[in-house]
Short mmCIF file of the C-alpha atoms (twelve columns), coordinates in Angstrom:
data_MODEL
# 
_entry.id   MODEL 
# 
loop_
_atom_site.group_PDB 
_atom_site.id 
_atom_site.type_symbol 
_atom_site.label_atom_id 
_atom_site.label_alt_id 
_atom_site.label_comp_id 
_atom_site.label_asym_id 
_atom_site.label_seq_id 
_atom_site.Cartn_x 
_atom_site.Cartn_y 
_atom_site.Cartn_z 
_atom_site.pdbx_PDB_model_num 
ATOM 1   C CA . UNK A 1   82.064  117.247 81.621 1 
ATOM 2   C CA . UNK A 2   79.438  117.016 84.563 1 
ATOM 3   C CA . UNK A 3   77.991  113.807 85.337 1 
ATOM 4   C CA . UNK A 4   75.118  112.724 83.928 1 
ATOM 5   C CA . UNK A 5   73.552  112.492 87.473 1 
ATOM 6   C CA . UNK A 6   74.337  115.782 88.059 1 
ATOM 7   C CA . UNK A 7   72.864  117.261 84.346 1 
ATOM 8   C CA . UNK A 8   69.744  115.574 85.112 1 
ATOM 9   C CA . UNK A 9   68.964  115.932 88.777 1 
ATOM 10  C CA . UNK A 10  70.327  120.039 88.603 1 
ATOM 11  C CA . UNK A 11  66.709  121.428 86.885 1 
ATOM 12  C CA . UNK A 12  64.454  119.473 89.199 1 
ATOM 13  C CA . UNK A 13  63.960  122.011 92.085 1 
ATOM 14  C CA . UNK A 14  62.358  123.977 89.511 1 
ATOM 15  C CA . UNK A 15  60.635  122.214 86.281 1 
ATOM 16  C CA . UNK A 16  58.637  125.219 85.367 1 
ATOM 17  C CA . UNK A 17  61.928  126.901 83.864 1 
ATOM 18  C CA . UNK A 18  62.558  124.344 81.685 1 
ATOM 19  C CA . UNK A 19  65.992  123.522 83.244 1 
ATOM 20  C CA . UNK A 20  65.541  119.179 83.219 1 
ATOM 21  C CA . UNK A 21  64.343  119.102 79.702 1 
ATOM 22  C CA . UNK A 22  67.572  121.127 78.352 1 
ATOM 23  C CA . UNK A 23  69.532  118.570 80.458 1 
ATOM 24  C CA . UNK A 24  68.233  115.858 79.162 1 
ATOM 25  C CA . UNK A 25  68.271  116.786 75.890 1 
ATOM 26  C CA . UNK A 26  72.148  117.810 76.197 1 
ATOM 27  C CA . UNK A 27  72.915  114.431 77.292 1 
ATOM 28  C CA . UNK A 28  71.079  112.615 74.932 1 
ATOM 29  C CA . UNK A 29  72.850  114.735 72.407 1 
ATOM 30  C CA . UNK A 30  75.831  113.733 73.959 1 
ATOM 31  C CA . UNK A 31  75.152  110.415 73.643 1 
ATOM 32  C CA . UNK A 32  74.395  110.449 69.795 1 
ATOM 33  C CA . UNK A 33  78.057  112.276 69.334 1 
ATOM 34  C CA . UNK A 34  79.771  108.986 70.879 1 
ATOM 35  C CA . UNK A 35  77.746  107.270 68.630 1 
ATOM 36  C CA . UNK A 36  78.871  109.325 65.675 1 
ATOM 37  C CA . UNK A 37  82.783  109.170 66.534 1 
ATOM 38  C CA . UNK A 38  82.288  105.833 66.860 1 
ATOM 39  C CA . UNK A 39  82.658  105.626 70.402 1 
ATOM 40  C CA . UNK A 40  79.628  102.681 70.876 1 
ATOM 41  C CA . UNK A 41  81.073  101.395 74.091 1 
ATOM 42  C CA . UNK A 42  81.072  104.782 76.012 1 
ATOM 43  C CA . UNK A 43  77.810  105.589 74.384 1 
ATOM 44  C CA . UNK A 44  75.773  102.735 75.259 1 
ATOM 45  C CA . UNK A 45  77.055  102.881 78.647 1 
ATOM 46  C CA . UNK A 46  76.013  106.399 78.681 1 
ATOM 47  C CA . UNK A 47  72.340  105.796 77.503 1 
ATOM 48  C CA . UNK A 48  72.401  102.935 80.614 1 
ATOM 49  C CA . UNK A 49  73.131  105.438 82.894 1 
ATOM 50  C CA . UNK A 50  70.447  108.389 81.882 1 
ATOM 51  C CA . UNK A 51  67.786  105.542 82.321 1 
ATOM 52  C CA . UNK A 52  69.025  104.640 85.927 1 
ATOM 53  C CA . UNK A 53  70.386  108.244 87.280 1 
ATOM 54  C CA . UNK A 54  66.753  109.433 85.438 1 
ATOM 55  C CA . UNK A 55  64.992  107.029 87.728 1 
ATOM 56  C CA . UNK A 56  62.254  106.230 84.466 1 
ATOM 57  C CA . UNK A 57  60.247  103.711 83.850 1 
ATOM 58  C CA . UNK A 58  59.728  101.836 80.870 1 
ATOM 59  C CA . UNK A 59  56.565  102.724 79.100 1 
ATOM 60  C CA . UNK A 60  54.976  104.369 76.251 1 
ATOM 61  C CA . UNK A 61  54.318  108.230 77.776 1 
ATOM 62  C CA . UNK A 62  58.051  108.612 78.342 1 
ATOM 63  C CA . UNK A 63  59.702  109.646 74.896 1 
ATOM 64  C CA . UNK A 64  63.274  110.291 76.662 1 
ATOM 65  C CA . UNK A 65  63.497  106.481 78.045 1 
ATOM 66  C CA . UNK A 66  62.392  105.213 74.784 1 
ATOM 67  C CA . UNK A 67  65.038  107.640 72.722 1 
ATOM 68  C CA . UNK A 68  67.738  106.482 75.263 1 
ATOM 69  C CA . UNK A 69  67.156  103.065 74.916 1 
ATOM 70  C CA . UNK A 70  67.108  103.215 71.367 1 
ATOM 71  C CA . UNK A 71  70.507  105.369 71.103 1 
ATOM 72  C CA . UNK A 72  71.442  102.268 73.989 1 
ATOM 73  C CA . UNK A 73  70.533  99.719  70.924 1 
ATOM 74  C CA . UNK A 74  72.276  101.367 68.177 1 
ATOM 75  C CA . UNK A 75  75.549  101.173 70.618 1 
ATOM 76  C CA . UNK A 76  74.719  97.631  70.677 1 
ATOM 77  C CA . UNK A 77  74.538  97.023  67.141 1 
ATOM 78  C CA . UNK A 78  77.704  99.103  66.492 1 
ATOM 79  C CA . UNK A 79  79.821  96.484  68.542 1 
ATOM 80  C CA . UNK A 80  78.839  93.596  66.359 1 
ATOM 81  C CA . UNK A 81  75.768  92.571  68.871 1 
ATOM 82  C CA . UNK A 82  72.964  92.388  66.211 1 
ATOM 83  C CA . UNK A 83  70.971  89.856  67.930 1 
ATOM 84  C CA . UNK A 84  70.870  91.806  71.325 1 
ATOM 85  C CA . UNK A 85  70.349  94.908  69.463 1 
ATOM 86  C CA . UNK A 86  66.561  93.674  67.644 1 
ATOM 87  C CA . UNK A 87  65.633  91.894  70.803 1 
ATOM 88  C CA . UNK A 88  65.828  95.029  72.367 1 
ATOM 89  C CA . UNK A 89  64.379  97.353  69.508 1 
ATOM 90  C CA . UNK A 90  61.514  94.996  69.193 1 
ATOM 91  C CA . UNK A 91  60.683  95.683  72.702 1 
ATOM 92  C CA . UNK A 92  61.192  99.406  72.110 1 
ATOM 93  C CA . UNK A 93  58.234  98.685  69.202 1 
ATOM 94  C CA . UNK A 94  56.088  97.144  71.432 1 
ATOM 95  C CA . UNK A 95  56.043  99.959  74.206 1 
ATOM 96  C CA . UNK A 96  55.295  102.467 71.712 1 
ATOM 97  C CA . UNK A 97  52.333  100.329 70.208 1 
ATOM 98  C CA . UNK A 98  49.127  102.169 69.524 1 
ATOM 99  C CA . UNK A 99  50.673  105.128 70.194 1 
ATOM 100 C CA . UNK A 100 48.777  108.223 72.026 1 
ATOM 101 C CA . UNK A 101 50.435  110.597 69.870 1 
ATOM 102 C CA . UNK A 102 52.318  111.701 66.627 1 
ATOM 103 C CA . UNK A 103 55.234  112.127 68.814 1 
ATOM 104 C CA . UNK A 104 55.443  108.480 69.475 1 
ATOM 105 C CA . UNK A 105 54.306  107.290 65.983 1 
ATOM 106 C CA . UNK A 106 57.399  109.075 64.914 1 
ATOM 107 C CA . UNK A 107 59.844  107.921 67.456 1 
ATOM 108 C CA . UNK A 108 58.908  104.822 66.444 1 
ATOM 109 C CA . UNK A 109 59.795  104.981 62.973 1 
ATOM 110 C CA . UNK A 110 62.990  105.579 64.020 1 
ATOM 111 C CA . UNK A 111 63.255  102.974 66.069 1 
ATOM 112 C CA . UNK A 112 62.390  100.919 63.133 1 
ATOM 113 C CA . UNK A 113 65.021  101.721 60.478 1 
ATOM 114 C CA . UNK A 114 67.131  100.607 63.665 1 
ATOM 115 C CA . UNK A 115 65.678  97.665  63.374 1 
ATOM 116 C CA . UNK A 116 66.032  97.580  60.024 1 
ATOM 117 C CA . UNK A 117 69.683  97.573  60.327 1 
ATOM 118 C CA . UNK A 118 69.910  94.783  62.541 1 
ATOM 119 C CA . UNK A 119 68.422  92.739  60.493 1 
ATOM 120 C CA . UNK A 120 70.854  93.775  57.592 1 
ATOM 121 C CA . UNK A 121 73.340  92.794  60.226 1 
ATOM 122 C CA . UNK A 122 72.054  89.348  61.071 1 
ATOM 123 C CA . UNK A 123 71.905  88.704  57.209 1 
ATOM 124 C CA . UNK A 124 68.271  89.293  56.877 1 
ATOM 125 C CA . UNK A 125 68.088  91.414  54.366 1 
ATOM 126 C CA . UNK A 126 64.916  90.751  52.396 1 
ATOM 127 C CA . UNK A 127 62.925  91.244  55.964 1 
ATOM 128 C CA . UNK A 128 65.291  94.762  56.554 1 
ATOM 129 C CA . UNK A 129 64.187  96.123  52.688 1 
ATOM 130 C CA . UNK A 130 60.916  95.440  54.091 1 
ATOM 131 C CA . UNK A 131 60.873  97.169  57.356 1 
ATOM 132 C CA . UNK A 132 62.600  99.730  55.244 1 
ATOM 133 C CA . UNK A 133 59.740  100.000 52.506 1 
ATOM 134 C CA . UNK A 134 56.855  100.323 55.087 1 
ATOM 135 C CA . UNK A 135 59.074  103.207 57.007 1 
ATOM 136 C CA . UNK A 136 58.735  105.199 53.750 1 
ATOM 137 C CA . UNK A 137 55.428  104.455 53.007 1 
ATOM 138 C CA . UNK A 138 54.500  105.594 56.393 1 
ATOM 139 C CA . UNK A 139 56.724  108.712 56.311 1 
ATOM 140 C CA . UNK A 140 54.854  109.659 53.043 1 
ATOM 141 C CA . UNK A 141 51.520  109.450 55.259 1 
ATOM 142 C CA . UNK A 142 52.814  112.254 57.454 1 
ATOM 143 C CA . UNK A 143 52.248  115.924 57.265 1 
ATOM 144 C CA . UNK A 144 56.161  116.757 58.175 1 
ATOM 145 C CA . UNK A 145 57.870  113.916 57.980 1 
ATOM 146 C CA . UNK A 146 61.396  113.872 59.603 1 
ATOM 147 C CA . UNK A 147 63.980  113.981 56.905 1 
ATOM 148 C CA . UNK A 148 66.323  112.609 58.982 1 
ATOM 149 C CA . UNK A 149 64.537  109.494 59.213 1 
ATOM 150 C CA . UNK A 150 63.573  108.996 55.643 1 
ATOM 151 C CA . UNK A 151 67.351  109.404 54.940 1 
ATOM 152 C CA . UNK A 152 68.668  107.148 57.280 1 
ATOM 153 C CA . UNK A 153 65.795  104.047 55.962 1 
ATOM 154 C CA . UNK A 154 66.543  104.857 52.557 1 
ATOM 155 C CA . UNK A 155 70.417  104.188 53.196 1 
ATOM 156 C CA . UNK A 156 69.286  101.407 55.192 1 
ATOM 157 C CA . UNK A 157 67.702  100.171 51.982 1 
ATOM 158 C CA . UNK A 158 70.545  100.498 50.061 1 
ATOM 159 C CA . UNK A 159 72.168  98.231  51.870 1 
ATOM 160 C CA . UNK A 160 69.244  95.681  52.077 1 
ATOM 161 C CA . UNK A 161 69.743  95.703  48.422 1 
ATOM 162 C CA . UNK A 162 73.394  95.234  48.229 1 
ATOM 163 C CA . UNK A 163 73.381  92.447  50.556 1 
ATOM 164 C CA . UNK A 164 70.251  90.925  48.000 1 
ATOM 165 C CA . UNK A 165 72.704  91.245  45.238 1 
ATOM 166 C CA . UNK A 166 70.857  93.502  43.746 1 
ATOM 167 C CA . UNK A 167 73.075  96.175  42.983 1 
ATOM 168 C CA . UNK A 168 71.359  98.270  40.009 1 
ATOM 169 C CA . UNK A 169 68.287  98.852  41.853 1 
ATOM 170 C CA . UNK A 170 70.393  99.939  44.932 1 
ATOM 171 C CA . UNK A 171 73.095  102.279 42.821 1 
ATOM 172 C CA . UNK A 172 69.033  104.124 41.732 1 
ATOM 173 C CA . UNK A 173 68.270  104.793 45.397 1 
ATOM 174 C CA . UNK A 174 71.760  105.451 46.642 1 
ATOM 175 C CA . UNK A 175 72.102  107.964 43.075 1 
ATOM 176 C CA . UNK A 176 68.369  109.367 44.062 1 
ATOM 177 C CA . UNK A 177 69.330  110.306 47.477 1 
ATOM 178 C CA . UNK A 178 73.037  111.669 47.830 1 
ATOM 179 C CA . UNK A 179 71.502  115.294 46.328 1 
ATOM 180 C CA . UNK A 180 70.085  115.509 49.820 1 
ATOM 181 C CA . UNK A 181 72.476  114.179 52.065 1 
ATOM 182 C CA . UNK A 182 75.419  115.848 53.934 1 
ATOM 183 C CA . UNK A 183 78.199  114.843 55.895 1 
ATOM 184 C CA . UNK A 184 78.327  111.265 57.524 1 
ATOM 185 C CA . UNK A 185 74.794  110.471 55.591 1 
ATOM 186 C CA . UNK A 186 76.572  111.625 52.458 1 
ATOM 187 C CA . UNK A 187 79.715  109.721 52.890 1 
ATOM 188 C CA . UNK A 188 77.219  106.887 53.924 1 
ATOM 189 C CA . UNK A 189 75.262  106.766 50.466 1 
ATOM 190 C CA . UNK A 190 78.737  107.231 48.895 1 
ATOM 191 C CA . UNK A 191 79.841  104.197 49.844 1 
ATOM 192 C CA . UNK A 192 76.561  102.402 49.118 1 
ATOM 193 C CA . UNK A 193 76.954  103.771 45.829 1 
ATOM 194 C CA . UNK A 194 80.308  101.843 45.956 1 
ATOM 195 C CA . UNK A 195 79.404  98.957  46.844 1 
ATOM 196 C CA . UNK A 196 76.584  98.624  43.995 1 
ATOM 197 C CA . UNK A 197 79.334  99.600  41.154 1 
ATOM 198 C CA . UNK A 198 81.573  96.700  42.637 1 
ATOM 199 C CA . UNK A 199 78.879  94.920  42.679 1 
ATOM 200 C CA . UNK A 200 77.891  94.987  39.067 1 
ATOM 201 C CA . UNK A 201 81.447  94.694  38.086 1 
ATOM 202 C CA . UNK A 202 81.865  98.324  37.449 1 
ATOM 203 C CA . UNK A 203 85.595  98.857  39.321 1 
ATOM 204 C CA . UNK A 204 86.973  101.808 37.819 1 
ATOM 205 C CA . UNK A 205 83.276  103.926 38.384 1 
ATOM 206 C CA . UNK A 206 83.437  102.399 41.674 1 
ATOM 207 C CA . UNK A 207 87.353  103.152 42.621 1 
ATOM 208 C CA . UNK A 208 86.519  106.768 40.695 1 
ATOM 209 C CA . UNK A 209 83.693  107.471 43.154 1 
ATOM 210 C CA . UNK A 210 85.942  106.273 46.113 1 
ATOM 211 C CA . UNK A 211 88.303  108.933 45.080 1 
ATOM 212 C CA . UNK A 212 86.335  111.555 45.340 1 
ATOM 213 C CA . UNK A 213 86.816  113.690 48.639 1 
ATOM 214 C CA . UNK A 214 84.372  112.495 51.331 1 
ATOM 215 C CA . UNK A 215 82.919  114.227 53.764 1 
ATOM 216 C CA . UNK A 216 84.635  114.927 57.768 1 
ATOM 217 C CA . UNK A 217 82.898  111.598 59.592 1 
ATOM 218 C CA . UNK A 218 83.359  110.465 62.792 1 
ATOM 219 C CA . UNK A 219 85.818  107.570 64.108 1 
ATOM 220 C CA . UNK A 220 82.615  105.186 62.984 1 
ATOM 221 C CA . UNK A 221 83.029  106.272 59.532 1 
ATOM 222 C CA . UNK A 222 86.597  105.116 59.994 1 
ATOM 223 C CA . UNK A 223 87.952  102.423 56.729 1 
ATOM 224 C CA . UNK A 224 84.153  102.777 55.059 1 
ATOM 225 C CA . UNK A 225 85.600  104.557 52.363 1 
ATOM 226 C CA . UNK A 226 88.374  102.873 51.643 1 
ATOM 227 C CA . UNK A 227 87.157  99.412  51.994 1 
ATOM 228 C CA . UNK A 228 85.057  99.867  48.901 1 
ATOM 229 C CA . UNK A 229 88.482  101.406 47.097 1 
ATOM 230 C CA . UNK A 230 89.609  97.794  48.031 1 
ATOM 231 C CA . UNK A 231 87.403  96.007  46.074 1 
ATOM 232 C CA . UNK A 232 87.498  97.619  43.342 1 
ATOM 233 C CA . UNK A 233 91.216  97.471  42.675 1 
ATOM 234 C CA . UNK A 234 90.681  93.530  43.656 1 
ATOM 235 C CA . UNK A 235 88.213  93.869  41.066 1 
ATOM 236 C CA . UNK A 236 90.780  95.186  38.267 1 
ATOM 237 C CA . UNK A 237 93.265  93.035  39.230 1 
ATOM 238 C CA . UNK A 238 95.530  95.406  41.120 1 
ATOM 239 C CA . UNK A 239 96.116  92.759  43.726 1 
ATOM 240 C CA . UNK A 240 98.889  94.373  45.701 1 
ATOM 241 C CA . UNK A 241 97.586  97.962  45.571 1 
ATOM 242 C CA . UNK A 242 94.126  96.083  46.829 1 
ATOM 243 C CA . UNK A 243 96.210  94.519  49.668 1 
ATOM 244 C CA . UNK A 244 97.926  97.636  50.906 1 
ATOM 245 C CA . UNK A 245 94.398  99.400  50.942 1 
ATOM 246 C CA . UNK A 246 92.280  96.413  52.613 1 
ATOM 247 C CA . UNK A 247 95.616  96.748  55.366 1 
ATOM 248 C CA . UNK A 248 95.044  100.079 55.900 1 
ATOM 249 C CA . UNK A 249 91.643  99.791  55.856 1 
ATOM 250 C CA . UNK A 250 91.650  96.666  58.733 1 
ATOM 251 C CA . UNK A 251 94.318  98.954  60.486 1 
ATOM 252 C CA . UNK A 252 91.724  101.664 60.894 1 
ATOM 253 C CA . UNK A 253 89.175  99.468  61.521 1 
ATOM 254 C CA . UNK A 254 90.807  98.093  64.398 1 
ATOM 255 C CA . UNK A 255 91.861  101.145 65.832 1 
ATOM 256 C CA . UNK A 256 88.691  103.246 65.849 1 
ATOM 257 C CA . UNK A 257 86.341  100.866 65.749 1 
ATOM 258 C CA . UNK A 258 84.538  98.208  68.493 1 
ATOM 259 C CA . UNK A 259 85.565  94.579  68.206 1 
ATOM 260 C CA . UNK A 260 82.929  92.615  66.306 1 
ATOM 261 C CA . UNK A 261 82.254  95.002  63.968 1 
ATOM 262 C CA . UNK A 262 81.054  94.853  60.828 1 
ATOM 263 C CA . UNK A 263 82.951  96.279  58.452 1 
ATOM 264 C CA . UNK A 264 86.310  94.974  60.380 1 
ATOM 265 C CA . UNK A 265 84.464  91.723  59.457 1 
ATOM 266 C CA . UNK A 266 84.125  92.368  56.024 1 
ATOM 267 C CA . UNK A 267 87.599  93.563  55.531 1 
ATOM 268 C CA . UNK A 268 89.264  90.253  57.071 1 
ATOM 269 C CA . UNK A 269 87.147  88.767  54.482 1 
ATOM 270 C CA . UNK A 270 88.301  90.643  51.358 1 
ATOM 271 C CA . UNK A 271 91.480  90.638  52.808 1 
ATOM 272 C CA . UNK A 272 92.054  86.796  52.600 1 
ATOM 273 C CA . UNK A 273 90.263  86.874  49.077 1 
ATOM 274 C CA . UNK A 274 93.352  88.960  47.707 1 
ATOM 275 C CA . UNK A 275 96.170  87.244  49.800 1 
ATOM 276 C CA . UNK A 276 94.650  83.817  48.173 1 
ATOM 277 C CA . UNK A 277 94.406  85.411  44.602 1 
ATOM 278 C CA . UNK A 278 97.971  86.479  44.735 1 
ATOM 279 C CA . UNK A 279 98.756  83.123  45.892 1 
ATOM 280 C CA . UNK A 280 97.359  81.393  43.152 1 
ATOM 281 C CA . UNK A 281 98.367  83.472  40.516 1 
ATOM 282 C CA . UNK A 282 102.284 83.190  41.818 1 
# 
């Protein structure tokens, strides 16, 4: 693949022909794929670079900067860096304030449900189901509102709700939504879906839904499924099929995955809750 310096500086002899915008939309796209196969490491050093070989400034009337930096912030957040990853969103927020156009209004309500996330990260979820709630509210303001966005808060508020404990009102959302979803968003609700059946003590609906084939994802998809098959046979008492699971699962997890990540986190966690059940029940 040609460097990004090369992609982006190729079209600029002759802007009229649209040559630089295609570039920098193909690396941008390329960035979002790392981010999708879970690569977060390559891909936030990949936004870095567009905003330094680009030569732009921050600022509100460049949309590219302000989609690289966010795709930059998302890498962030996908290597267990929530704190870095809202200080920079917030600043993202505050360069697109009073916005001159739709364009920007838009960009940043994406840049919000990133935010949104963080906060779910930093274990803040009553302020993320908020950020959440005023994304949608604002999305049902617009004309032609970006589905993508409205699908990717609304899973964000699924988890919000799971980390609140409460699990009903998140299995309605994450049951509301999955008709529209497809691939990695799909697989996403999916295990939302999981995690509010665990949740309300529901383990065979929960291990049933786990069953079910999911979707092709990415490397960052990598143990999601699984983990919530973990809990649920934890949750029936199926301690050593739990254990060999939540291995597997922390064996992908580890592979695929950045250090610091969430969801290797949250394995380790369940992990040790099974080894000490076992213990105490030998």
């Amino acid at each position: 693949m040609k460097s990004l310096r090369t992609l982006l500086t190729r079209g600029r002899p002759a802007p009229t022909t649209g040559g630089a915008d295609q570039a920098t939309a193909l690396v941008l796209r390329g960035i979002s794929e790392l981010l999708r196969a879970g690569r977060a490491e390559e891909a936030e050093a990949q936004a870095r670079t567009f905003q330094g070989a680009a030569g732009r400034a921050s600022g509100r009337g460049d949309l590219t900067n302000v989609t690289a930096a966010m795709l930059a912030g998302r890498a962030v957040l996908a290597q267990g860096r929530p704190a870095q990853a809202l200080c920079e969103l917030d600043g993202l927020l505050a360069e697109l304030a009073e916005p001159p156009s739709m364009r920007h209004y838009a960009t940043s309500l994406a840049v919000r449900v990133n935010r949104a996330l963080a906060l779910c990260h930093l274990e803040r979820p009553s302020e993320a189901e908020t950020e959440c709630r005023d994304v949608l509210n604002a999305l049902a303001r617009i004309t032609q509102p970006s589905v993508k966005v409205e699908l990717a808060a609304l899973l964000c508020l699924v988890h919000a709700l799971n980390d609140q404990g409460r699990h009903e009102a998140a299995e309605t959302i994450a049951r509301g939504t999955l008709s529209r979803a497809e691939g990695e968003a799909a697989m996403a609700l999916s295990c939302g879906l999981v995690r509010s059946l665990n949740g309300q003590g529901r383990h065979e609906e929960a291990l049933a839904e786990a069953r079910k084939p999911a979707p092709e994802h990415g490397r960052g998809g990598a143990g999601a499924v699984g983990l919530g098959a973990a809990t649920a046979l934890h949750g029936l008492g199926r301690r050593t099929e739990a254990e060999a699971e939540a291995r597997q699962v922390l064996a992908d997890c580890e592979q695929f995955l950045p250090p610091g990540h969430r969801r290797t986190q949250q394995t380790r966690e369940l992990l040790a809750r099974i080894t000490s059940d076992k213990l105490n029940t030998e």
